[in-house]
RORO-711916 format. One line per field, with one value per residue: residue in three letters; x, y, z of N, C-alpha, C in turn. Coordinates in steps of 0.1 Angstrom, whole numbers, plus 5000, padded with zeros to 4 digits. Each point is the difference from the previous one (the first is absolute). Layout:
N
residuo: c(ALA | ...) .
nxx: c(X | ...) .
nyy: c(Y | ...) .
nzz: c(Z | ...) .
caxx: c(X | ...) .
cayy: c(Y | ...) .
cazz: c(Z | ...) .
cxx: c(X | ...) .
cyy: c(Y | ...) .
czz: c(Z | ...) .
// end
This chain:
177
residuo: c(UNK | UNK | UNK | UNK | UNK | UNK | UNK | UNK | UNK | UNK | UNK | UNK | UNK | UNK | UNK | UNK | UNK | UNK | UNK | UNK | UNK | UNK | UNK | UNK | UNK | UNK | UNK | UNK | UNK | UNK | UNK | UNK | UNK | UNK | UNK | UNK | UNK | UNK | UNK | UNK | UNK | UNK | UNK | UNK | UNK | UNK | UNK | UNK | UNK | UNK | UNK | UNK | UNK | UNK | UNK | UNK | UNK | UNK | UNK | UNK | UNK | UNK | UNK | UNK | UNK | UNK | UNK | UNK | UNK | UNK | UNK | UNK | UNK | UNK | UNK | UNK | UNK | UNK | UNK | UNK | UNK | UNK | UNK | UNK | UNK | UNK | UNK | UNK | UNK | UNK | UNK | UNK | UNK | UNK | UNK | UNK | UNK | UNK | UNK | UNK | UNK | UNK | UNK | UNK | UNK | UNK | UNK | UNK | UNK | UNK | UNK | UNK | UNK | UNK | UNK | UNK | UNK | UNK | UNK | UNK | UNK | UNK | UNK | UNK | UNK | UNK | UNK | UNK | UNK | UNK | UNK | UNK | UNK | UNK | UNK | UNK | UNK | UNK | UNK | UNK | UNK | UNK | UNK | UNK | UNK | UNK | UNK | UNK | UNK | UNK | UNK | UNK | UNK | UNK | UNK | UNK | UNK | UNK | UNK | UNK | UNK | UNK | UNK | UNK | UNK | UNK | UNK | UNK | UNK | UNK | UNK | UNK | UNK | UNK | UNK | UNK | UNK) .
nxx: c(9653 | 5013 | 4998 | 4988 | 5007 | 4994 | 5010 | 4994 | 5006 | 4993 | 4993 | 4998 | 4993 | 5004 | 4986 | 4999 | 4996 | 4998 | 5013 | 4999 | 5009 | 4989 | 4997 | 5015 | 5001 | 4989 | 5001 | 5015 | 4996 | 4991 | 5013 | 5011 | 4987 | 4992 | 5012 | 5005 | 4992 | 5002 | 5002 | 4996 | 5002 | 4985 | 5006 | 5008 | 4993 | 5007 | 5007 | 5003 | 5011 | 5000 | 5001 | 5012 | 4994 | 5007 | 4991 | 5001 | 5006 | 5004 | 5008 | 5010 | 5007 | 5006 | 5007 | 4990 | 5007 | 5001 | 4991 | 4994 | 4984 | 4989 | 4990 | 4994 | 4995 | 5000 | 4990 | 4993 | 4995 | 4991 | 4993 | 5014 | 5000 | 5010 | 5002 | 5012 | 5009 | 5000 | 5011 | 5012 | 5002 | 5014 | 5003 | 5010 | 5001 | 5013 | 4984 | 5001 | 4992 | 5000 | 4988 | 5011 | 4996 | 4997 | 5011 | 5002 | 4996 | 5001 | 5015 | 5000 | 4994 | 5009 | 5010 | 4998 | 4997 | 5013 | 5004 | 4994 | 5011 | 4990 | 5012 | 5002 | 5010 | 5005 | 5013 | 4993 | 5006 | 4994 | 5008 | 5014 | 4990 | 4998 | 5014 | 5004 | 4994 | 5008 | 4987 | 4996 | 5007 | 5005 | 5003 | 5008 | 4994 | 5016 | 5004 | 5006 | 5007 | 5008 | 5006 | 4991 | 5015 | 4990 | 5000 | 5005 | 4988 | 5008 | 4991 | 5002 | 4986 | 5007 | 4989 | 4998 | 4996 | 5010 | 5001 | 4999 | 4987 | 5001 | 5013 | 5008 | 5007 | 5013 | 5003 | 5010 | 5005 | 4989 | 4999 | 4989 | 4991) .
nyy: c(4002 | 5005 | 4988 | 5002 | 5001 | 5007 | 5010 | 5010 | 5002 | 4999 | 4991 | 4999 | 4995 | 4983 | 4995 | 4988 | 4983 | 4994 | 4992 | 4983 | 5003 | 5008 | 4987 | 4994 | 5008 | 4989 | 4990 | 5006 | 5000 | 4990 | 4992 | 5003 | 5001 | 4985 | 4993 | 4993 | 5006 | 5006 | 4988 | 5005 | 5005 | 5001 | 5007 | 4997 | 5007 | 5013 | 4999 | 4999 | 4990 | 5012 | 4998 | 5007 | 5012 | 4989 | 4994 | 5003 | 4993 | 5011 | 5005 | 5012 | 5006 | 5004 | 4998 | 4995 | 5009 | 4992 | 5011 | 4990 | 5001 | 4997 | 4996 | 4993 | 4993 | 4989 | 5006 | 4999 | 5005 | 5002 | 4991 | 4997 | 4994 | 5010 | 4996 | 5014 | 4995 | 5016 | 4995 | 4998 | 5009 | 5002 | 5008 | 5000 | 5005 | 4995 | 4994 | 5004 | 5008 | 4988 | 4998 | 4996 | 5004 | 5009 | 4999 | 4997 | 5006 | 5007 | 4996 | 4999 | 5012 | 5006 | 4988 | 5000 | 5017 | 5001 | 4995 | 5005 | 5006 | 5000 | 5001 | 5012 | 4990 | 5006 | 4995 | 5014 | 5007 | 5000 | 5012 | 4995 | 4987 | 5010 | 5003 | 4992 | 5008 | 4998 | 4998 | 5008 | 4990 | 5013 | 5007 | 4985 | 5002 | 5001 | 4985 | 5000 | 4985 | 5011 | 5000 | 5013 | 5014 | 5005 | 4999 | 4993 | 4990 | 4998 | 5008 | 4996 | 5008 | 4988 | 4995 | 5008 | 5002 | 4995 | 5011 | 4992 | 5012 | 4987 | 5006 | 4994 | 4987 | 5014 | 4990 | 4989 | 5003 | 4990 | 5014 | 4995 | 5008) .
nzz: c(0901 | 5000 | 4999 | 5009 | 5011 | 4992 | 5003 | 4992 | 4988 | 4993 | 4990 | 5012 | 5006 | 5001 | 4997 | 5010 | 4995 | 5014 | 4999 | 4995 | 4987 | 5003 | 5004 | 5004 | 4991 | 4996 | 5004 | 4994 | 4987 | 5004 | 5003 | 4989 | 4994 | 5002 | 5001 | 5007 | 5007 | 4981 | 5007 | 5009 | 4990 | 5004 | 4988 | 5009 | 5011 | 4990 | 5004 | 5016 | 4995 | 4996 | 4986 | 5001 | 4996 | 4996 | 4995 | 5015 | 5003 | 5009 | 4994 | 5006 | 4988 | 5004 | 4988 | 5004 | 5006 | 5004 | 4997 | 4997 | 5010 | 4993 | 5013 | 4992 | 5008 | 4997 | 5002 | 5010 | 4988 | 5006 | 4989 | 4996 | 4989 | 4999 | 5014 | 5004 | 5006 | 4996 | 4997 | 5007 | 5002 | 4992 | 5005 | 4992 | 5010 | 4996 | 4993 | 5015 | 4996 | 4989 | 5009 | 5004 | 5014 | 4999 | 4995 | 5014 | 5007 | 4990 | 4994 | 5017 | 5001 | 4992 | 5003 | 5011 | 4995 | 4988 | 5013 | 4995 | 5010 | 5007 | 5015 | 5008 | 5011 | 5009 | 5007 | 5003 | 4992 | 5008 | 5003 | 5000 | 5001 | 5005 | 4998 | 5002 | 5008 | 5005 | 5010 | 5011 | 5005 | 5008 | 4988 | 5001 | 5017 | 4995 | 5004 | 5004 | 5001 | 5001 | 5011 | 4994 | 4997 | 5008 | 4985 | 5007 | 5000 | 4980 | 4993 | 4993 | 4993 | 4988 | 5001 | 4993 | 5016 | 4997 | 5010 | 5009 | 5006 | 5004 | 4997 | 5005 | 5003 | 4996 | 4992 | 5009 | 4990 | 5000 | 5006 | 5009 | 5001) .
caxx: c(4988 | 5001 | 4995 | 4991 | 4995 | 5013 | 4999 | 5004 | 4995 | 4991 | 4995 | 4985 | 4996 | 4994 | 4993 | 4995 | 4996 | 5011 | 5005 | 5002 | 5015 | 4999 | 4996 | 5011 | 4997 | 4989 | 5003 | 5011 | 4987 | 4990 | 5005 | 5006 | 4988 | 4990 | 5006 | 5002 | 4990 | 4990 | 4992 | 4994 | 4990 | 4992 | 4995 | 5011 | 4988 | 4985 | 5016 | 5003 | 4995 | 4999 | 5006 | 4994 | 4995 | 5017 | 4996 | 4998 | 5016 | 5013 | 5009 | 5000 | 5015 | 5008 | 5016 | 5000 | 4995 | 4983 | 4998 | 4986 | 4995 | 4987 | 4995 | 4984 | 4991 | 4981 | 4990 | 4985 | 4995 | 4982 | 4993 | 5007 | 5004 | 5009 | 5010 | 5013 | 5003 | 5017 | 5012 | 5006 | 5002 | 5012 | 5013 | 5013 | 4995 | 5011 | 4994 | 4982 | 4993 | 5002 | 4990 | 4994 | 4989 | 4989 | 4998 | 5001 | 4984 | 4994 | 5005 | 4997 | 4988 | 4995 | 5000 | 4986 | 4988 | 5005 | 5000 | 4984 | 4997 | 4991 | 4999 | 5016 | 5000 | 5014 | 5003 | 5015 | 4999 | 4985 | 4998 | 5010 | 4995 | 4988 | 5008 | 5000 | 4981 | 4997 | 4992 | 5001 | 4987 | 4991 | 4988 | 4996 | 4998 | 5009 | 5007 | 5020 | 4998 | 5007 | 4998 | 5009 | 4991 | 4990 | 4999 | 5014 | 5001 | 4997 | 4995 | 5001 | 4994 | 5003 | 4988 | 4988 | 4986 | 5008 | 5000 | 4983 | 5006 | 4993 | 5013 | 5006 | 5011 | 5012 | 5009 | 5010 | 4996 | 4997 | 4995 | 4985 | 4998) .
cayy: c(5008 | 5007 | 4990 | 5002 | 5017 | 5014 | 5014 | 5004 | 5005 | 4994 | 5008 | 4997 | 4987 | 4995 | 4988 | 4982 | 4994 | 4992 | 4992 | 4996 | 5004 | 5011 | 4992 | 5006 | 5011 | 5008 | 5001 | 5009 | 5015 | 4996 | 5000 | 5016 | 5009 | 4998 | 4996 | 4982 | 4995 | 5005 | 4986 | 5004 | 5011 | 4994 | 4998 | 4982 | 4985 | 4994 | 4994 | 4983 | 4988 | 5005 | 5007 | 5015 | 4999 | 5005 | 5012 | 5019 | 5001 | 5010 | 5003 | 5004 | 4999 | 5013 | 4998 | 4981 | 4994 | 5000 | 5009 | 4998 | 4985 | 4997 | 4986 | 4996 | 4991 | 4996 | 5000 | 4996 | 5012 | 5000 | 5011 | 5004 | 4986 | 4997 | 5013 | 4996 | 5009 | 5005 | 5004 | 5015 | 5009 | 5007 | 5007 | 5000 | 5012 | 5008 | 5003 | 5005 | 5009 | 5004 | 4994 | 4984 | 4991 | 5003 | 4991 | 4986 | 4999 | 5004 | 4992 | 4987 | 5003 | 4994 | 4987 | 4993 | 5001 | 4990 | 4983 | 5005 | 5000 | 5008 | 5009 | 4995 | 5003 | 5005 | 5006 | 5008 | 5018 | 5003 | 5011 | 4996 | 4992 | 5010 | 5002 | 4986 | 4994 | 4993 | 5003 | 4992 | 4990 | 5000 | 5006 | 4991 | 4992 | 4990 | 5000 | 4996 | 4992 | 5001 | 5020 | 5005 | 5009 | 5009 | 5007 | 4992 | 4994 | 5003 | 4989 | 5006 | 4993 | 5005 | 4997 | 5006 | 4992 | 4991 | 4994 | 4995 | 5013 | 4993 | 4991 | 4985 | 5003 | 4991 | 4990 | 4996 | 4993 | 4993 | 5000 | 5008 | 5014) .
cazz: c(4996 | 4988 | 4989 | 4996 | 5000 | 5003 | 5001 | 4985 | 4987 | 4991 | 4989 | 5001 | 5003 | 4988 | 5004 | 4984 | 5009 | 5008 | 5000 | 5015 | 5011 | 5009 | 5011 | 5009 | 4996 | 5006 | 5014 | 5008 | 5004 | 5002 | 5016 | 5000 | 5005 | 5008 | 5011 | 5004 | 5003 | 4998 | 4997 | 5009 | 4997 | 5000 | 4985 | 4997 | 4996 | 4985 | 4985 | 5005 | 4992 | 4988 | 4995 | 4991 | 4984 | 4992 | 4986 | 5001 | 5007 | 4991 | 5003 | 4991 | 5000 | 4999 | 4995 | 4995 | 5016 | 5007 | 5008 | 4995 | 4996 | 5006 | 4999 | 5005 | 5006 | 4995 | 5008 | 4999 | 5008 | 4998 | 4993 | 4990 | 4991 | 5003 | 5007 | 4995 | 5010 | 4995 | 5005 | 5002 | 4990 | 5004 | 4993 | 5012 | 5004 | 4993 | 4987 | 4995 | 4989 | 4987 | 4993 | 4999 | 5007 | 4988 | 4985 | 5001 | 5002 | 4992 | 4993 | 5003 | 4999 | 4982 | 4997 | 5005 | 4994 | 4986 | 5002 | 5009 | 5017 | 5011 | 5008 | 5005 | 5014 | 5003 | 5013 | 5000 | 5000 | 4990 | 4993 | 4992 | 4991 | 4996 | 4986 | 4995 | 5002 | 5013 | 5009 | 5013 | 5001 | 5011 | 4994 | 4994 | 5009 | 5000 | 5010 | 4998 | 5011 | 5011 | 5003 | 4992 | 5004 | 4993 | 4991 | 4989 | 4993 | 4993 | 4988 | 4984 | 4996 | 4991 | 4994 | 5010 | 5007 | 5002 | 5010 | 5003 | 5004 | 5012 | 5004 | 5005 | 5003 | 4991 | 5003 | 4988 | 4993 | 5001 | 5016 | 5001 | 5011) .
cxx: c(5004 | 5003 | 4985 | 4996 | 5014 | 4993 | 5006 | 4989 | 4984 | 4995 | 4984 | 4994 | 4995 | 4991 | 5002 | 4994 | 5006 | 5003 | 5007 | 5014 | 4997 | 5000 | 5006 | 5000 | 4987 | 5000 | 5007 | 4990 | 4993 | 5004 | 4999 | 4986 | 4997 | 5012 | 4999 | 4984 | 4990 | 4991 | 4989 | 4989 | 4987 | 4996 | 5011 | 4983 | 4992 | 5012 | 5000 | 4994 | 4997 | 5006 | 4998 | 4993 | 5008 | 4995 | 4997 | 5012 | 5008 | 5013 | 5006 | 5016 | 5009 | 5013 | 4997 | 4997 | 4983 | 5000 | 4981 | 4997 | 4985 | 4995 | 4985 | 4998 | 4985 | 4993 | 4986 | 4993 | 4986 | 4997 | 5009 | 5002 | 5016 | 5012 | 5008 | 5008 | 5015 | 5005 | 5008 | 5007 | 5010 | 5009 | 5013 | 5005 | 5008 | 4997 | 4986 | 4998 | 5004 | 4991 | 4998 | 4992 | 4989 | 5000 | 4999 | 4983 | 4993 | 4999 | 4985 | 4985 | 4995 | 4998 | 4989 | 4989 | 4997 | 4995 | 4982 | 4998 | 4991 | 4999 | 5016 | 4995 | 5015 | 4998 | 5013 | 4991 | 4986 | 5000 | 5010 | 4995 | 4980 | 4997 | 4993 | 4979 | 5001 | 4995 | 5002 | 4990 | 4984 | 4982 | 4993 | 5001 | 5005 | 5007 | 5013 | 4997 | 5013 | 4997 | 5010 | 4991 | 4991 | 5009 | 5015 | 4988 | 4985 | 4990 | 5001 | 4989 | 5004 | 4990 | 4987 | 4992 | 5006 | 5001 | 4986 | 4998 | 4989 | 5010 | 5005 | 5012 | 5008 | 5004 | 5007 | 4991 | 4996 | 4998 | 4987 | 5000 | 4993) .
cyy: c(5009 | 4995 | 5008 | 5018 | 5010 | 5012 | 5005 | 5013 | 4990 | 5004 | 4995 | 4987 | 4993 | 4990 | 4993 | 4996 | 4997 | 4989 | 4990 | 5005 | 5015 | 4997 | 5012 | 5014 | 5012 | 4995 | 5006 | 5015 | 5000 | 5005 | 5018 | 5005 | 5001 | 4996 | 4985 | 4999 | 4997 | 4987 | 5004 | 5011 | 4993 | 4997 | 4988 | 4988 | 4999 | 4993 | 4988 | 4993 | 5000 | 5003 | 5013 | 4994 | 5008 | 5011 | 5012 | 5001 | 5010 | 5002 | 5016 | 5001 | 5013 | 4997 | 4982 | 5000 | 4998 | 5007 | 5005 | 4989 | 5001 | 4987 | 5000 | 4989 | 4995 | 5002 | 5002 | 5016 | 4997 | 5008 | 4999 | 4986 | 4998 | 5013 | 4996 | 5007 | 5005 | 5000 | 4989 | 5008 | 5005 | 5008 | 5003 | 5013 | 5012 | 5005 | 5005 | 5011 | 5001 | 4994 | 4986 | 4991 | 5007 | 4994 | 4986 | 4998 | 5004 | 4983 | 4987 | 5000 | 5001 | 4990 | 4996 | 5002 | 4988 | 4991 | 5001 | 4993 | 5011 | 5004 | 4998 | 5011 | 5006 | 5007 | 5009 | 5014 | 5007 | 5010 | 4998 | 4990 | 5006 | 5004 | 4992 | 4995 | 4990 | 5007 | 4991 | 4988 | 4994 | 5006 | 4988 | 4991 | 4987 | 5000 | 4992 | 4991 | 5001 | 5018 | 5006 | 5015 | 5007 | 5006 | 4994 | 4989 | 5005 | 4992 | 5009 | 4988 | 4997 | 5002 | 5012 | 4989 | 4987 | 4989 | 5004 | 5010 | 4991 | 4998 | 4991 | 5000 | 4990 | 4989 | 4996 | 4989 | 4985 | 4992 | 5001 | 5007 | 4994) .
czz: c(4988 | 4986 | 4993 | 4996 | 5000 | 4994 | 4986 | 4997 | 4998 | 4991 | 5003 | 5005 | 4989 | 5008 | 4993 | 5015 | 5003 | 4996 | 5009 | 5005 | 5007 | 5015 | 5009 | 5000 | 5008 | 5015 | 5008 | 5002 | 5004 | 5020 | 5001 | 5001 | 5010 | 5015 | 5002 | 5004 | 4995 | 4994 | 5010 | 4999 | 4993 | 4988 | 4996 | 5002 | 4992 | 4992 | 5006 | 4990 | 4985 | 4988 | 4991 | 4989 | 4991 | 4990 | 5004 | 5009 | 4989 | 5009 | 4994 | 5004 | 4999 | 4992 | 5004 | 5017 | 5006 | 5012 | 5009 | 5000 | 5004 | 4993 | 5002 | 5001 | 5002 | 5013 | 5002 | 5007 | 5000 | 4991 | 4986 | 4996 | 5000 | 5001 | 5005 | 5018 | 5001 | 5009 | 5005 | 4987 | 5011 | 4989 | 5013 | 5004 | 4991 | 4991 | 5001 | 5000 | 4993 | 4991 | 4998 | 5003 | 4991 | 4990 | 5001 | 5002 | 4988 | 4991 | 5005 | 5000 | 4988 | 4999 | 5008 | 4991 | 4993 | 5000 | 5011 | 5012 | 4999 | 5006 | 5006 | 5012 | 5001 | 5019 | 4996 | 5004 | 4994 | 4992 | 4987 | 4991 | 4996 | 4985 | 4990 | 4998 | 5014 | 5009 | 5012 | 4995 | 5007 | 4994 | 4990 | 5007 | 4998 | 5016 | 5000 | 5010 | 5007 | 5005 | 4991 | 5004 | 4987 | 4991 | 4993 | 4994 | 4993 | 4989 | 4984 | 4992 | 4985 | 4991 | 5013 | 5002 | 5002 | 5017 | 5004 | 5013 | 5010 | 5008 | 5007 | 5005 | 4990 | 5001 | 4988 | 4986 | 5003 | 5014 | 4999 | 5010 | 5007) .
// end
């Protein structure tokens, strides 16, 4: 593990996009965040079968190490032409507050605009991705097709009026509700 990660000095995090040699990399973080189980956490059934959408995939790096990583995923919100669902998004714990996971979400949420996605969904920290324009989803009578608690799952419209305020339930890209 100390291949990927270590302890230092830095002169700042750097982003690029991911690349396919990050593979092994973002997975050892990926375990170090979230833990072995975290294939089990209900936002793994919008990904089953899927693949990222490489072009908002980041990475960010401390001295060349990968220290950072967020991912989006295609999905079917009601109401939006085309949306995106973040994450996971990690930083390795030895490195956090230093702004990364910020920059990593800012980075990936630019690029969605860019590339004109419409709305982005996220499970996590409501008040911590608040920051960011994410609102409970629940004020956009969206529903998550596994249990998730009140107020971890999120929507960010990138386009106002974007999601349809008749709401529905999420699904994985190329699922019907």
């Amino acid at each position: 593990m100390a291949e990927f990660f270590h302890k230092g000095p830095t002169n700042g995090p750097a982003i690029s996009q991911e690349g396919p040699a990050d593979g092994p990399a973002i997975e050892i973080l990926l375990d170090i965040a979230f833990g072995p189980k975290r294939h089990a956490r209900p936002s793994y059934a919008l990904r089953d079968d899927l693949a990222a959408t490489t072009k908002l995939c980041f990475v960010s790096r401390l001295e060349g190490v990968l220290v950072g990583t967020i991912r989006f995923w295609p999905l079917t919100i009601p109401g939006a032409s085309s949306a995106l669902l973040l994450g996971p998004i990690a930083v390795h714990p030895e490195h956090g507050g230093l702004g990364i996971g910020s920059a990593l979400i800012m980075q990936g949420l630019a690029a969605a605009r860019t590339h004109g996605y419409d709305a982005v969904i996220a499970i996590g920290n409501g008040q911590y991705l608040s920051r960011f324009g994410f609102h409970p989803a629940h004020k956009f009578a969206l529903e998550f097709p596994a249990p998730i608690a009140r107020g971890r799952f999120l929507v960010l419209e990138l386009v106002p009026g974007a999601v349809d305020q008749n709401g529905g339930l999420v699904t994985k890209a190329g699922d019907e509700p």
